[in-house]
PALUMNU-999536 format. One line per 5 residues: number of its first residue (from 0); their letters; for each residue x, y, z of N, C-alpha, C. Coordinates in Angstrom, 3 decimals, decimal comma. Last residue first. Layout:
BEGIN
NUM) a) X/Y/Z/X/Y/Z/X/Y/Z  ...
//
This chain:
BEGIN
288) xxxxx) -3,439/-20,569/-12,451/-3,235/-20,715/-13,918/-1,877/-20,957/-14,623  -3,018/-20,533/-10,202/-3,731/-21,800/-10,753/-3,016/-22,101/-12,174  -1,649/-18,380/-9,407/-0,776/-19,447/-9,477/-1,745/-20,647/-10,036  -3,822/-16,902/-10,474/-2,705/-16,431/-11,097/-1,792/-17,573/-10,837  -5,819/-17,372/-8,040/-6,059/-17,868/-9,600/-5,108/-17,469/-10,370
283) xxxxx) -4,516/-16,482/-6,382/-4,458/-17,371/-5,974/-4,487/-18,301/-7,706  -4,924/-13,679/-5,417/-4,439/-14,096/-6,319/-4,000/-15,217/-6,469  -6,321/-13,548/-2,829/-7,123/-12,971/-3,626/-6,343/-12,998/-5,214  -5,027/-15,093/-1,168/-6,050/-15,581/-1,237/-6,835/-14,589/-2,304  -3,119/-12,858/-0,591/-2,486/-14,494/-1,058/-3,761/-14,858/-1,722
278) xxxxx) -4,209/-10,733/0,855/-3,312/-10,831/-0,519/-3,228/-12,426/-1,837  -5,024/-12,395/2,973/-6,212/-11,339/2,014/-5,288/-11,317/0,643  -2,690/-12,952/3,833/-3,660/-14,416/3,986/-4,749/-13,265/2,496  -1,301/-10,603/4,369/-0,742/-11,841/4,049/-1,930/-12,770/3,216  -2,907/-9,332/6,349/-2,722/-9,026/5,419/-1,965/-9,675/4,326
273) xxxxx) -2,562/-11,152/8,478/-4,283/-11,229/8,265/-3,786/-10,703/6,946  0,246/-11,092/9,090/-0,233/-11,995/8,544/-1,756/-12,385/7,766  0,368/-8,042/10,232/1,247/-8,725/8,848/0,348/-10,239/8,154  -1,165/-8,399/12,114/-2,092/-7,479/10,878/-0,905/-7,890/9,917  0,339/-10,187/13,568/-0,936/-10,354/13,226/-1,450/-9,858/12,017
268) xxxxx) 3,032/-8,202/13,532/2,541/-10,225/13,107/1,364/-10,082/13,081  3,122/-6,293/15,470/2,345/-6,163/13,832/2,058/-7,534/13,456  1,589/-5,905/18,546/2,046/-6,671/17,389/1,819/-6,008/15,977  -0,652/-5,182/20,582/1,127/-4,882/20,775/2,067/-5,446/19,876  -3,067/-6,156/20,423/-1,875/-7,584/20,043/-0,296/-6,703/20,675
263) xxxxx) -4,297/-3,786/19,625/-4,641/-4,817/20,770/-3,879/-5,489/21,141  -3,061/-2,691/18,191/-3,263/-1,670/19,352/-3,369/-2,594/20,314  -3,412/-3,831/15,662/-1,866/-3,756/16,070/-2,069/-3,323/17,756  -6,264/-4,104/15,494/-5,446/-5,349/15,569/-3,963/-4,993/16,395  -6,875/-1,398/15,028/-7,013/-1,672/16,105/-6,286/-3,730/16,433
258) xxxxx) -5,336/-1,521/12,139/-4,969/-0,732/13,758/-5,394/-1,310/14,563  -7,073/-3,401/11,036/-5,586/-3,940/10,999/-4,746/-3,168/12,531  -9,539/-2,020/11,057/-9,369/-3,335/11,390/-7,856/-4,006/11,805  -9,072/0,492/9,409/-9,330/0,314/10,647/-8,740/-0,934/11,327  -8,274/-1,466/7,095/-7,339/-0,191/7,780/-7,642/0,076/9,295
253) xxxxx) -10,155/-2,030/6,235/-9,460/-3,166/6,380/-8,078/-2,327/7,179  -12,148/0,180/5,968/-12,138/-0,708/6,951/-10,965/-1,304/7,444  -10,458/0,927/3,746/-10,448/2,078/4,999/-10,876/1,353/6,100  -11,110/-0,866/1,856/-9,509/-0,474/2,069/-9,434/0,275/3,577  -13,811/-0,697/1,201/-13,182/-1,698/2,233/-11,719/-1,600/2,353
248) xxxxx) -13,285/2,047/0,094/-14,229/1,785/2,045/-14,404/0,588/2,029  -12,629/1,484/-1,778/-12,323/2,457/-1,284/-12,639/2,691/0,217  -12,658/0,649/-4,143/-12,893/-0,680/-3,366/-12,347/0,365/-1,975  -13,531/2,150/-6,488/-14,854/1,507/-6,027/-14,419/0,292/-4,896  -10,931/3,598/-6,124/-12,593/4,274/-5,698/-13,299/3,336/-5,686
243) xxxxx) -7,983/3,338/-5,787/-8,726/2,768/-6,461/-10,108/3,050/-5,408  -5,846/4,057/-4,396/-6,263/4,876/-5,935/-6,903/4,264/-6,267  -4,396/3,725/-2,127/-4,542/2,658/-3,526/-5,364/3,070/-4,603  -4,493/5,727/-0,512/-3,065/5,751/-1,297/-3,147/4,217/-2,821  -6,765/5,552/0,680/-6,944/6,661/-0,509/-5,232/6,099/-1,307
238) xxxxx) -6,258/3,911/2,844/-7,265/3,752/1,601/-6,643/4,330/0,347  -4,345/5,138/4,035/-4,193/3,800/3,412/-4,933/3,409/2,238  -5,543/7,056/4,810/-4,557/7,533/4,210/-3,957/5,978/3,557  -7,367/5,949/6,516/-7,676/6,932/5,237/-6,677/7,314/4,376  -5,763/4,430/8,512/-6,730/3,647/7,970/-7,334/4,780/6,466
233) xxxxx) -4,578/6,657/9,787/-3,500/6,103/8,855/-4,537/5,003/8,201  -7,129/8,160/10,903/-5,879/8,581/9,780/-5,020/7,979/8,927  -7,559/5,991/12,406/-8,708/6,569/11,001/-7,842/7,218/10,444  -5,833/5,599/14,528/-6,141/4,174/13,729/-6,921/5,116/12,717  -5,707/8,505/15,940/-4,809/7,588/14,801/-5,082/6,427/13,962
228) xxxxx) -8,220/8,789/16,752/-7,506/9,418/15,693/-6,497/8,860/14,725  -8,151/5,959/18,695/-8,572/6,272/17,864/-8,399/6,950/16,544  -5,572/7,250/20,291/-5,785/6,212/19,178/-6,843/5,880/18,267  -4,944/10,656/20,012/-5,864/9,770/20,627/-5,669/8,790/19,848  -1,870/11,812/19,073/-3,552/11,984/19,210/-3,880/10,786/20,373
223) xxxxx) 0,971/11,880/18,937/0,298/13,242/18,747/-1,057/12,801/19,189  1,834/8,732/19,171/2,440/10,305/20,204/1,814/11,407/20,113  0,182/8,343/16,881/-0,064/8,186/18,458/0,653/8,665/19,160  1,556/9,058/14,539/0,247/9,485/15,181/-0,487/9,382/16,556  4,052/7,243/14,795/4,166/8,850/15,133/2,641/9,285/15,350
218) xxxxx) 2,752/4,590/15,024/3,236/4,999/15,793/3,372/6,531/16,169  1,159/4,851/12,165/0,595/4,788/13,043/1,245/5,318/14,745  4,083/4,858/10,845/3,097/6,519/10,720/1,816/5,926/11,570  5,451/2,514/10,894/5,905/3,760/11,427/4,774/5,199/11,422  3,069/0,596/11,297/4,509/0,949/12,388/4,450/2,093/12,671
213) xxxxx) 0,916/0,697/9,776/0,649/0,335/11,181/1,340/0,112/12,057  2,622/1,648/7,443/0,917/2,249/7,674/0,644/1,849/9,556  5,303/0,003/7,159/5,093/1,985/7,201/3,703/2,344/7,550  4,597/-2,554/7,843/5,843/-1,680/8,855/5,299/-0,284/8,611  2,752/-2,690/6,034/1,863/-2,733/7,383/3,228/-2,129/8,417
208) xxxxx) 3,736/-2,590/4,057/2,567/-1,552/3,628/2,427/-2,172/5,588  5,845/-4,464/3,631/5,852/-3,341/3,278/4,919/-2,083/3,899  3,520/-6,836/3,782/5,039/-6,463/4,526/5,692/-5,351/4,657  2,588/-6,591/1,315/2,048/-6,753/2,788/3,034/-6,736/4,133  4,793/-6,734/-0,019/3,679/-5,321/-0,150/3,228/-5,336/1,289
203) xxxxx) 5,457/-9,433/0,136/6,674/-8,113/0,330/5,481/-6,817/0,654  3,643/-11,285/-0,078/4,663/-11,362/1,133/4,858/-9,909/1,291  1,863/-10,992/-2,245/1,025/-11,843/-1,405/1,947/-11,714/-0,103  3,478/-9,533/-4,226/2,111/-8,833/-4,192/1,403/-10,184/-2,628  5,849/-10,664/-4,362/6,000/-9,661/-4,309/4,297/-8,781/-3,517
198) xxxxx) 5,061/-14,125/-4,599/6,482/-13,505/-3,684/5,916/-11,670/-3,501  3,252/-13,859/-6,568/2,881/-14,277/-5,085/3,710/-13,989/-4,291  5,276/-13,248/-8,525/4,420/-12,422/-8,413/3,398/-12,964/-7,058  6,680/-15,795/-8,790/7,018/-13,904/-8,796/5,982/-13,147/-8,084  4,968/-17,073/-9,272/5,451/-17,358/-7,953/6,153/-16,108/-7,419
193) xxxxx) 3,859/-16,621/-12,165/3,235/-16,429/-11,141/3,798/-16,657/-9,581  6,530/-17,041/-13,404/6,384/-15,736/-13,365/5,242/-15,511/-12,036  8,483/-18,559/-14,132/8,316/-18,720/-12,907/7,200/-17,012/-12,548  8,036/-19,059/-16,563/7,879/-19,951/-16,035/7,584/-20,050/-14,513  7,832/-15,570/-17,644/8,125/-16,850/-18,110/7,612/-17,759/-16,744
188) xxxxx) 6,687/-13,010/-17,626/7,775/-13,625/-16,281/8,380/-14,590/-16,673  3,968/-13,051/-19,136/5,162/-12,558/-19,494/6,809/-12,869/-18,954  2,359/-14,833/-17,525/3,143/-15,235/-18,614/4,155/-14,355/-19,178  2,192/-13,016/-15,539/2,908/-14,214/-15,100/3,390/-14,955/-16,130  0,681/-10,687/-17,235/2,025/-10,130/-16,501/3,090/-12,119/-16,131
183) xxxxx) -1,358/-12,395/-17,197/-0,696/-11,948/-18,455/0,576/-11,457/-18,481  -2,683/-12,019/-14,502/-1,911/-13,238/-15,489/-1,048/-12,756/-16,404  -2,594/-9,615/-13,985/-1,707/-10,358/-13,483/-1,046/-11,803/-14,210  -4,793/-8,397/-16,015/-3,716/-8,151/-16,206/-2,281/-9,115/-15,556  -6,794/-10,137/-14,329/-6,451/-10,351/-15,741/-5,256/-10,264/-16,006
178) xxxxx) -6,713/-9,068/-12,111/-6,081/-10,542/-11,808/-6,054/-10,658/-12,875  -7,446/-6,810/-12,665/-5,954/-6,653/-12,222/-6,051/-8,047/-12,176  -10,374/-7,159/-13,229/-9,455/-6,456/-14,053/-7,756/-6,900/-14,045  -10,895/-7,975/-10,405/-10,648/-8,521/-11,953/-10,154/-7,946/-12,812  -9,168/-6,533/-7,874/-10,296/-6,648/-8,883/-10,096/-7,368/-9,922
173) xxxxx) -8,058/-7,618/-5,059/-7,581/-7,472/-6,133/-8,969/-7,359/-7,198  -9,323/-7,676/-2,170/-8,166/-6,530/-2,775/-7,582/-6,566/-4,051  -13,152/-7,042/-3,722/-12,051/-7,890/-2,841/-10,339/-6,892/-2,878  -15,846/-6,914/-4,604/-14,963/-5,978/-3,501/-13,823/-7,037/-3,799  -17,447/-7,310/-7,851/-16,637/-8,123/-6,622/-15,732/-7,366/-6,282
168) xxxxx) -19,055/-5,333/-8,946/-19,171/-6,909/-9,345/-18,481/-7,620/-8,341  -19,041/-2,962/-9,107/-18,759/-3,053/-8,052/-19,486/-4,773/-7,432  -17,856/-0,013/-10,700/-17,806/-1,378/-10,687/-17,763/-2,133/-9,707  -20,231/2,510/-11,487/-19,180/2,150/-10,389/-19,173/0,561/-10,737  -22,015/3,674/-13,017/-21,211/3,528/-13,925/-19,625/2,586/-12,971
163) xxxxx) -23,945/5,152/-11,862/-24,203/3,613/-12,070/-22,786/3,444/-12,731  -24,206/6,236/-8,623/-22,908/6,674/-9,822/-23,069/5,195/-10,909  -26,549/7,015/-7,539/-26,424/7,686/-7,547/-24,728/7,837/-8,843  -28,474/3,813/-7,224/-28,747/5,327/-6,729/-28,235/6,614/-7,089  -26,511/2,236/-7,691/-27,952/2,124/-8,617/-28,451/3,623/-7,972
158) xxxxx) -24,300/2,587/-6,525/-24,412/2,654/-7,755/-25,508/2,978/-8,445  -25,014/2,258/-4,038/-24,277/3,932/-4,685/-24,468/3,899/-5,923  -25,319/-0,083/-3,657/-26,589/0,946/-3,644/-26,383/1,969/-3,782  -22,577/-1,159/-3,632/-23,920/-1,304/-5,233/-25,294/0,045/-4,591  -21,770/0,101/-2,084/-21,354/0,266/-3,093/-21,998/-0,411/-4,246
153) xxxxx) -23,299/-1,465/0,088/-23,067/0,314/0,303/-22,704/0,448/-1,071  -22,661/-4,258/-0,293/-23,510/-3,793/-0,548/-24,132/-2,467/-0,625  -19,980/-4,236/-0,607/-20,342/-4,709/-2,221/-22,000/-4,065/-1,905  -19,451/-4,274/1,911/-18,639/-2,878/1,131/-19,510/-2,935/-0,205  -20,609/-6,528/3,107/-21,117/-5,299/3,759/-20,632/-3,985/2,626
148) xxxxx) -18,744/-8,573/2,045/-20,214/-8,367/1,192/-20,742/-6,899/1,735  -16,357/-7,484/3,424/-16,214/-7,263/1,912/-17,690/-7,113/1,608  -16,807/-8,413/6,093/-16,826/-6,670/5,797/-17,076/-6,507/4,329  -17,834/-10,785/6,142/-18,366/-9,810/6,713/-18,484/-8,326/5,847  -15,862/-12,474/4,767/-17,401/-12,605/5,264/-18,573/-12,008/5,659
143) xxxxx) -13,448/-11,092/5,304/-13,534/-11,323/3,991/-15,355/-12,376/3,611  -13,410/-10,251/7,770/-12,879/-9,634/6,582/-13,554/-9,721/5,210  -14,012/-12,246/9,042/-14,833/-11,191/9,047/-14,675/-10,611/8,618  -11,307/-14,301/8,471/-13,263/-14,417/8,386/-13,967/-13,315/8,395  -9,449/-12,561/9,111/-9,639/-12,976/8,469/-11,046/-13,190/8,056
138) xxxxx) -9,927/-12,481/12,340/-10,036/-11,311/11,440/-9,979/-11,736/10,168  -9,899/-15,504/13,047/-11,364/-14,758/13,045/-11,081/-13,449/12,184  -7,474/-15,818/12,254/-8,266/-16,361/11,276/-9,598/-15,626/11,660  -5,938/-14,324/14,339/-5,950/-13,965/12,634/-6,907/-14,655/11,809  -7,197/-15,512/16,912/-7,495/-14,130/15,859/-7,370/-13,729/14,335
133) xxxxx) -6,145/-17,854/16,624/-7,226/-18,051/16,076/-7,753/-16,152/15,805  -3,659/-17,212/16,959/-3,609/-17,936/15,718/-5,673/-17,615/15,733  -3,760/-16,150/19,310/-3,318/-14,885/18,145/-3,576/-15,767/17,103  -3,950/-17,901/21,126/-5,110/-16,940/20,724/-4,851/-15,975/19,834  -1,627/-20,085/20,603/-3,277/-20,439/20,063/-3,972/-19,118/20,535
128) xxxxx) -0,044/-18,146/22,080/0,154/-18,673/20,334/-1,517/-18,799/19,773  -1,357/-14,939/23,404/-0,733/-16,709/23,504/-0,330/-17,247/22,065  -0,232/-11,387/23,141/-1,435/-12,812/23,559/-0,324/-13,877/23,223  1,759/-9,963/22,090/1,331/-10,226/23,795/1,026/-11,475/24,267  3,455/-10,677/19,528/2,514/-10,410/19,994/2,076/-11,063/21,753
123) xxxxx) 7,072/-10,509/19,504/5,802/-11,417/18,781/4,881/-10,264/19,938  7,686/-7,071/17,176/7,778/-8,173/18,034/6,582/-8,951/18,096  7,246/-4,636/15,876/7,990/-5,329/15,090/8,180/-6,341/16,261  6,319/-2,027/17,062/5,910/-3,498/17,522/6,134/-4,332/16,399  7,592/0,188/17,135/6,745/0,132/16,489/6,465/-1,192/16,038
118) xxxxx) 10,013/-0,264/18,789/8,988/0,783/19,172/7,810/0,845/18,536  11,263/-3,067/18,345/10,007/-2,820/19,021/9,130/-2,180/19,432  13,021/-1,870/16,944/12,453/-1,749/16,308/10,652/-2,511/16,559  14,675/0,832/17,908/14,574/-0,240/18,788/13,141/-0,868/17,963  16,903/3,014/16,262/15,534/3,099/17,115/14,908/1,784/17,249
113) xxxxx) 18,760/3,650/14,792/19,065/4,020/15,724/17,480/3,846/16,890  16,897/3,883/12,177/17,977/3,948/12,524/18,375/3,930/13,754  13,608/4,203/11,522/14,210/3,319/12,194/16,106/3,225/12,475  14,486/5,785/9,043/13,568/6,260/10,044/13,744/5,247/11,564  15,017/3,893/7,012/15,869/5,326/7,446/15,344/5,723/8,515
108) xxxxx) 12,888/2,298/6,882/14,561/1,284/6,785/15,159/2,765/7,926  10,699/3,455/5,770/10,760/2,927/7,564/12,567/2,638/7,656  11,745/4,385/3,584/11,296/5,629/4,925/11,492/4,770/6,079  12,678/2,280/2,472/13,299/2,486/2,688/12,880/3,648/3,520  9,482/1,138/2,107/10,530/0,650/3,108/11,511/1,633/3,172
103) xxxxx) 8,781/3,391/0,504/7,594/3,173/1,832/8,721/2,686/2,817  9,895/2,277/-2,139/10,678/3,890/-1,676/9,585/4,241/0,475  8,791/-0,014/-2,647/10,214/0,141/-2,091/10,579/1,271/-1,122  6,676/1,202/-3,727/6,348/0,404/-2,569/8,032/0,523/-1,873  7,313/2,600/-6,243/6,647/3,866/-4,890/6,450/2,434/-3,584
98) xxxxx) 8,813/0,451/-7,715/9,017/1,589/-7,016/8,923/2,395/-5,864  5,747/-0,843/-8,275/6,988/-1,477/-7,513/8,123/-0,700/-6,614  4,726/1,552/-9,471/4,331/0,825/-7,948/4,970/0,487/-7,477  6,444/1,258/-11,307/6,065/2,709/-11,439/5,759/2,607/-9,342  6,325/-0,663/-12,875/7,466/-0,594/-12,728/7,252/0,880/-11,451
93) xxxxx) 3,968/-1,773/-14,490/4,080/-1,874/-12,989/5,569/-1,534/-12,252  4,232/-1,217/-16,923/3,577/-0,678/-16,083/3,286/-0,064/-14,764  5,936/-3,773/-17,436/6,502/-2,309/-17,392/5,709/-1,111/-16,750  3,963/-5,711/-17,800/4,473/-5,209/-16,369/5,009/-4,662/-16,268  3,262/-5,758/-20,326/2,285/-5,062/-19,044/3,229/-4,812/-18,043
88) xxxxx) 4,065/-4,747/-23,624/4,870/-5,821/-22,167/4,280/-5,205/-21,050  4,224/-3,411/-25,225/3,045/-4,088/-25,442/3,388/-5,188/-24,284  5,685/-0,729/-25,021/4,148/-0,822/-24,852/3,356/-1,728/-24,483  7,760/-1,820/-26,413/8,012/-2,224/-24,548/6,727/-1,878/-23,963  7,208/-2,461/-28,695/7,309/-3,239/-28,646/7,605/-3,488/-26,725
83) xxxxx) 6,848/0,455/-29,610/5,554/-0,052/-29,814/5,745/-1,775/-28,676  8,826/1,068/-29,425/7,841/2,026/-28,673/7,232/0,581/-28,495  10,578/-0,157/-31,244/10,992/0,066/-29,922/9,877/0,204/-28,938  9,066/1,285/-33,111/9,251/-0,161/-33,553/9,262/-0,577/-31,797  9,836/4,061/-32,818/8,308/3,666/-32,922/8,328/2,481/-32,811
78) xxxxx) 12,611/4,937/-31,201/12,098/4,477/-32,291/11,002/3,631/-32,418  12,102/7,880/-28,881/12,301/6,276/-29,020/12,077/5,653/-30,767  13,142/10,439/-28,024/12,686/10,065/-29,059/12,729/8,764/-29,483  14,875/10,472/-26,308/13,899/11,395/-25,905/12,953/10,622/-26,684  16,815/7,286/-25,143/16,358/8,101/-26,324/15,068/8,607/-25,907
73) xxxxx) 17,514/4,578/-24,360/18,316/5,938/-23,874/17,836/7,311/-25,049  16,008/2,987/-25,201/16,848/3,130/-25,584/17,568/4,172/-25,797  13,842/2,143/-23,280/13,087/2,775/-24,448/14,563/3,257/-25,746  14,751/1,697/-20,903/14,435/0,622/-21,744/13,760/0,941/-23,028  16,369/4,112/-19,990/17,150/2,885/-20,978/16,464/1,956/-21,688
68) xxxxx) 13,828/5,111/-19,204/14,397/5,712/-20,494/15,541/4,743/-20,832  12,882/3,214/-17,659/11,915/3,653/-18,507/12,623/4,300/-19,906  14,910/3,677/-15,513/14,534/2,195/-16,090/13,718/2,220/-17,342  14,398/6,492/-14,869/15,863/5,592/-15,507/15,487/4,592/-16,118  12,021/6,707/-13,954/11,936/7,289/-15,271/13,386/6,618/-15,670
63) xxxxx) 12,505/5,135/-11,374/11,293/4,534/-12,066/11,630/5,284/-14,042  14,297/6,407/-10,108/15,014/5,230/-10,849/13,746/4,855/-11,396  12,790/8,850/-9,764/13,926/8,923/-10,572/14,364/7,728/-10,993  11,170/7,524/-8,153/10,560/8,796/-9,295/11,557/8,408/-9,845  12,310/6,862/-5,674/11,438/6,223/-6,835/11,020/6,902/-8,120
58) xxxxx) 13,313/9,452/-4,967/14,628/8,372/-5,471/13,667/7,059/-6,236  11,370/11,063/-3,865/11,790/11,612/-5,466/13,290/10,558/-6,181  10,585/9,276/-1,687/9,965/9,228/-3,087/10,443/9,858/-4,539  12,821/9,528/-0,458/12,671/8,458/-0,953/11,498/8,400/-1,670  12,577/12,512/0,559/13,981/11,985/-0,447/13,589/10,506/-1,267
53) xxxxx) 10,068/12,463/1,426/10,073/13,138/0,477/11,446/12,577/-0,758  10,443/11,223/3,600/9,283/10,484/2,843/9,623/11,138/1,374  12,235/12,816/5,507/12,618/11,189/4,810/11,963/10,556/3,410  10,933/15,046/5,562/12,153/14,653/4,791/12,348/13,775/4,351  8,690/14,000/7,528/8,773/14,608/6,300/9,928/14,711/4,776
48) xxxxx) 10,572/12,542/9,301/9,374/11,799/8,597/9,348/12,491/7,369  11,570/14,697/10,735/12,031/14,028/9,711/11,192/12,500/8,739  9,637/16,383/10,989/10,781/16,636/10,431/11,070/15,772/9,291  8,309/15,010/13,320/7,925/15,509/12,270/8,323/15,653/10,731  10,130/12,302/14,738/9,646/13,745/14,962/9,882/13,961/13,175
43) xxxxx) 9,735/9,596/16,125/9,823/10,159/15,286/9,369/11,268/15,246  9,295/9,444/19,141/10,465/9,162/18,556/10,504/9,679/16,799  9,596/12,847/21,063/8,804/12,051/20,423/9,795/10,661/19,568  11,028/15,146/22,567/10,509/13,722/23,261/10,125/12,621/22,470  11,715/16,729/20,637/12,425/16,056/21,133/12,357/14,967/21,721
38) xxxxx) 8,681/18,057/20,439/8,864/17,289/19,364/10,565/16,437/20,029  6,820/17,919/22,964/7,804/18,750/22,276/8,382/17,459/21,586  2,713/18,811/21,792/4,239/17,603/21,776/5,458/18,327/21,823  0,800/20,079/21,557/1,846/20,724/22,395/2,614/19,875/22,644  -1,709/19,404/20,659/-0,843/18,186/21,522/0,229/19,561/22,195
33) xxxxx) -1,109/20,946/17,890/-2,232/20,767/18,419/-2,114/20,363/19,578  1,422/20,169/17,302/1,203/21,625/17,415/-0,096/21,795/18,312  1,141/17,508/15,835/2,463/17,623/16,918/2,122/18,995/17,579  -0,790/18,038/14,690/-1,020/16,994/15,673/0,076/17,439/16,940  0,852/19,216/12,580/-0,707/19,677/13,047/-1,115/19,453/14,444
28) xxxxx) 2,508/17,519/11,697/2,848/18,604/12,469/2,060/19,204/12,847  1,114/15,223/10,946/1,920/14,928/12,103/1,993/16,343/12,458  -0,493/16,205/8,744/-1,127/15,317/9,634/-0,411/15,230/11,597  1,358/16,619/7,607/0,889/17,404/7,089/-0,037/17,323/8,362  2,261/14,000/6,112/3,296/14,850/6,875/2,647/16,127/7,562
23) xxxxx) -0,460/13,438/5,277/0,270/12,126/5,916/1,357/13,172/7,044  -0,332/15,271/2,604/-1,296/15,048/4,128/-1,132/14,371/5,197  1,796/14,149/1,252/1,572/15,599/1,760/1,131/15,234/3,176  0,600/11,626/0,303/1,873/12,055/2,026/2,419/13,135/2,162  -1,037/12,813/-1,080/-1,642/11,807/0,011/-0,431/11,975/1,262
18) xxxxx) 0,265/14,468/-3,344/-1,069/14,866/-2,388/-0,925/14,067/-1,111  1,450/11,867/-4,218/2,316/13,216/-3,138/1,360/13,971/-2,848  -0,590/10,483/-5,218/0,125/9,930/-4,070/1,191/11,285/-3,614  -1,347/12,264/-6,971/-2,234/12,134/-5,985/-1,777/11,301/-4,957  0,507/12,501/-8,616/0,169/13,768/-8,225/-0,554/13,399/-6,977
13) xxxxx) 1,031/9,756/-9,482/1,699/10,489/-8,709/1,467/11,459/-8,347  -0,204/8,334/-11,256/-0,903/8,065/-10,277/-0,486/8,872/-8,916  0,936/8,954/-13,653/-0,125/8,914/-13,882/-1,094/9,411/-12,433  3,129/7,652/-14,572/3,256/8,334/-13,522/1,841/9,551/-13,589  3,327/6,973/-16,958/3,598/6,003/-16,179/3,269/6,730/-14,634
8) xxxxx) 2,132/8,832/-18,438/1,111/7,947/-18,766/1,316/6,646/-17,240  4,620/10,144/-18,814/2,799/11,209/-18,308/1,949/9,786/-17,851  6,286/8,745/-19,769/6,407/8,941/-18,624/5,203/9,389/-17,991  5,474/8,547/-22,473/5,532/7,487/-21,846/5,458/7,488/-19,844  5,710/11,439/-23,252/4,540/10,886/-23,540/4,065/9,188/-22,608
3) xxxx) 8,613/11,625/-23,396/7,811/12,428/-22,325/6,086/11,826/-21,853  9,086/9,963/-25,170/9,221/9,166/-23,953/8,816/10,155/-22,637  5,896/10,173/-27,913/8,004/10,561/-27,344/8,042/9,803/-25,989  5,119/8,585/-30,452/5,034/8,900/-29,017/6,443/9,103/-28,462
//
C-alpha cells in the first residue's frame, strides 16, 4: 500500500465536508442577494467567511497529509513493516477530524478579529443564574428523554419499512461502534489516554462546534434571514457535517434545539454547556474503563 493509498482512505470524509461548506458559503451569498443586505453593513460579510473557511480547511488538509507522510517515514512508498505497524494504531485515524475541528476555530479565531466577541454572544446569558441552570438541565432532559427515544423511533420504523440494514440499536452522540474504537484509542494514549480524550471530545469539540455553528455562521445567517431560517440551516448543516446517517435527525434536532437556546438566552453558555453535558455523558464508559 503506497501512502497515496493511505491518504484516499484518511480523507475519505472530505469531499462531502467541502460539499457541506460549499453550501454553508453558498447559503450566505444567496441570502445576502435575496435580503438586498449591503454587505458593508453586515458583520461578517460573505466574502470573507468564504475565504476564511476555505484557507483553513486546505491548512487542515495539508498538516493532516504532513503528519501522515512523516509518520509513514517521509516516503511515497512506505516500507510494508512501517505500513502495517501505523495501520494498526486507531487514532491515527482520527488525525484527519482532529484537524477539520481545529481548522472550524481558527475560521471563528480569523473572523472575529477586530469584532466584539459579544456579537456572537460569547457572554453570560440574559436570564438569572438559577433559570439558565435549570434550563440546561431541562434541555438536557428532553434531549436525551425525549428527543433521542423520539429519533430511535422514526429510525427503527425506517428501518423495518424501508432500509433494514440502518443501525439504529442506540441514537445517542456517540454510537457503539465509536465508544469501542474510543477505548482502544484510550489504551493506545497510555495512562492518561481516556482523560485525553474527555478533554478533547466532551470540552474542546463542544466548544468548537457551538462558537462556529451557533456564533459565527448562525450569526451571519441572521443578518440575511428570518431566524427561524437560520436556526434550520445551520441546525442541517450541523447535521449533515457529522457524516453519520443513522443519527442524522437527532443531530438536526439537537441543532434546532441548541439555536433556538442561543436566540432565547442571548448566550452561547447554555448550548456550550447542554453540549458539554451530551458529549461527556455519552463517553463516560471510556473513563470507566
Amino acid at each position: 500500500m503506497s501512502l497515496w493509498s493511505v491518504l484516499q482512505i484518511i480523507f475519505k470524509p472530505w469531499p462531502y465536508r467541502l460539499l457541506l461548506l460549499a453550501i454553508a458559503i453558498a447559503a450566505l451569498f444567496f441570502l445576502s442577494k435575496k435580503n438586498q443586505i449591503v454587505e458593508e453593513c453586515t458583520e461578517i460579510k460573505a466574502k470573507s467567511f468564504g475565504f476564511t473557511l476555505s484557507i483553513c480547511a486546505g491548512l487542515a488538509a495539508s498538516a493532516t497529509a504532513l503528519i501522515i507522510y512523516v509518520g509513514l517515514g517521509c516516503k511515497t512508498n512506505p516500507d510494508p513493516l512501517v505500513l502495517e505497524v501505523w495501520g494498526a494504531i486507531n487514532w491515527h485515524f482520527y488525525i484527519e477530524s482532529v484537524f477539520f475541528e481545529i481548522a472550524l476555530a481558527l475560521v471563528v479565531i480569523a473572523l472575529m478579529r477586530g469584532r466584539p466577541w459579544r456579537s456572537i454572544w460569547v457572554a453570560m446569558p440574559k436570564t438569572s443564574f438559577p433559570l439558565t441552570l435549570t434550563i440546561i438541565l431541562l434541555s438536557y432532559l428532553s434531549l436525551h428523554y425525549v428527543i433521542r427515544p423520539f429519533c430511535s423511533y422514526i429510525l427503527d420504523a425506517i428501518k423495518n419499512n424501508f432500509y433494514s440494514d440502518l443501525n439504529v440499536n442506540s441514537i445517542s452522540y456517540l454510537m457503539p461502534k465509536e465508544v469501542a474504537e474510543l477505548k482502544v484509542i484510550s489504551l493506545e494514549l497510555g495512562r492518561w489516554g481516556g482523560v485525553w480524550i474527555l478533554i478533547w471530545i466532551g470540552f474542546i469539540e463542544p466548544l468548537i462546534e457551538e462558537i462556529f455553528f451557533r456564533g459565527v455562521l448562525f450569526k451571519a445567517l441572521l443578518e440575511r434571514s428570518s431566524a427561524m431560517t437560520a436556526i434550520l440551516i445551520q441546525a442541517i448543516l450541523f447535521a449533515l457535517l457529522h457524516l453519520e446517517l443513522s443519527r442524522i435527525l437527532y443531530l438536526f434536532l439537537l441543532g434546532v434545539f441548541l439555536g433556538i437556546l442561543v436566540k432565547k438566552t442571548s448566550s452561547l453558555i447554555p448550548s456550550m454547556l447542554v453540549h458539554i453535558l451530551i458529549n461527556t455523558m455519552a463517553i463516560y464508559p471510556i473513563i470507566l474503563h
